[in-house]
C-alpha positions as CSV (number, residue, x, y, z in Angstrom):
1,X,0.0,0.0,0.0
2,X,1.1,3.6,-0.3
3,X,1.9,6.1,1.6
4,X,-1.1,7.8,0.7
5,X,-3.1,5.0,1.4
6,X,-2.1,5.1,5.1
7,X,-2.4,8.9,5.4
8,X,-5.8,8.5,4.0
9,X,-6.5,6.5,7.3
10,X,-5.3,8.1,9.6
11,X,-6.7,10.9,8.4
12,X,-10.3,9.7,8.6
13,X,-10.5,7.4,11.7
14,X,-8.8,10.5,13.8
15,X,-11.2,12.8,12.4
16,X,-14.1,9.8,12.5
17,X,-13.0,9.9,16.3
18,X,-12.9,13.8,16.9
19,X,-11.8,16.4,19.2
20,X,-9.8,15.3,22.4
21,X,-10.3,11.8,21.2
22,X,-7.4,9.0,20.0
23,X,-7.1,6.2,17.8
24,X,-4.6,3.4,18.2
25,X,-2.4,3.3,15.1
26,X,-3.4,-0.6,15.2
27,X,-6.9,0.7,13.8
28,X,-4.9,2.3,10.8
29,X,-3.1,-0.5,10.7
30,X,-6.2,-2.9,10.4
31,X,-8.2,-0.7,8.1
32,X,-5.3,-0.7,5.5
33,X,-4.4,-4.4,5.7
34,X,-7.5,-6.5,7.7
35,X,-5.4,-9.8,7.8
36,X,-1.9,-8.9,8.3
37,X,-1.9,-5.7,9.8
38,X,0.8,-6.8,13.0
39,X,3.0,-6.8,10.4
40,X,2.7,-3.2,9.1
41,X,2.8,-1.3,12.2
42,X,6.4,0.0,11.5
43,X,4.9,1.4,7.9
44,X,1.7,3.1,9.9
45,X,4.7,4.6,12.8
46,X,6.8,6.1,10.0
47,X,3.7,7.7,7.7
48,X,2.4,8.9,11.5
49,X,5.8,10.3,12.1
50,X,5.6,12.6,8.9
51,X,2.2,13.5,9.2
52,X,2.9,15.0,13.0
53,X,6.0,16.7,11.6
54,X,3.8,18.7,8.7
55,X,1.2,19.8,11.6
56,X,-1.5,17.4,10.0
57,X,-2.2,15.0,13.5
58,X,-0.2,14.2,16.6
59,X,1.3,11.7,18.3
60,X,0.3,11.6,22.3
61,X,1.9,9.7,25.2
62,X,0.4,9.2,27.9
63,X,-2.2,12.1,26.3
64,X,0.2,14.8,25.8
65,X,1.7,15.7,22.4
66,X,5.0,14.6,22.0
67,X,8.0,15.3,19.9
68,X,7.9,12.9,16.3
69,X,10.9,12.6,16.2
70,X,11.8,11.7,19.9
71,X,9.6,9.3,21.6
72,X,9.1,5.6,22.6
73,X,6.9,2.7,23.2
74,X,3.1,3.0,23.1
75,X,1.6,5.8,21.2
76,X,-1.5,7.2,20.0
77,X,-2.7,9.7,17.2
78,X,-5.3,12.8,17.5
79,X,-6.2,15.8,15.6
80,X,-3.7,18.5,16.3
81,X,-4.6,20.4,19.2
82,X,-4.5,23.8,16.8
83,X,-7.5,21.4,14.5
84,X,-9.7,19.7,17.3
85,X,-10.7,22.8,18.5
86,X,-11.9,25.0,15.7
87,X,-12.8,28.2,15.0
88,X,-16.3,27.9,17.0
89,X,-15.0,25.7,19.8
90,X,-15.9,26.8,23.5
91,X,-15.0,25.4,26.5
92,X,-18.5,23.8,27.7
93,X,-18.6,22.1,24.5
94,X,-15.3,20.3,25.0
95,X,-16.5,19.2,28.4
């Protein structure tokens, strides 16, 4: 599959999820490639890793935004926090 493939899905199941909400890259993972999708979590970290560094999701720890280029172990992916929120966003209708 291509890169763009795997952008594609991220794209929709963290928007699909929404703001302040995560997706485990697994989910990319299985909704590019159903039956072998353990095998293609390396492809899903690297695509994930350019998307954060052009602004277009993030990567959270632990739910904070980390650094794409520095981090370990288990991860998840949002909306950019500068995204989830848009322009009409208020706080009693993120709570």
């Amino acid at each position: 599959m291509s890169k763009d493939t795997i952008e594609s899905a991220i794209l929709a199941l963290v928007e699909q999820r929404g703001a302040g909400k995560s997706i485990c890259p697994s989910e990319a993972a299985r909704a590019v490639w159903p039956e072998v999708w353990q095998n293609r979590m390396r492809q899903v970290r690297n695509v994930a890793v350019g998307m954060a560094r052009k602004g277009e999701i993030a990567i959270l720890r632990k739910g904070k935004p980390v650094d794409p280029d520095d981090f370990k172990g288990v991860y998840r992916l949002s909306l950019p926090a500068t995204r989830d929120a848009g322009p009409d966003a208020t706080p009693e209708a993120d709570a």
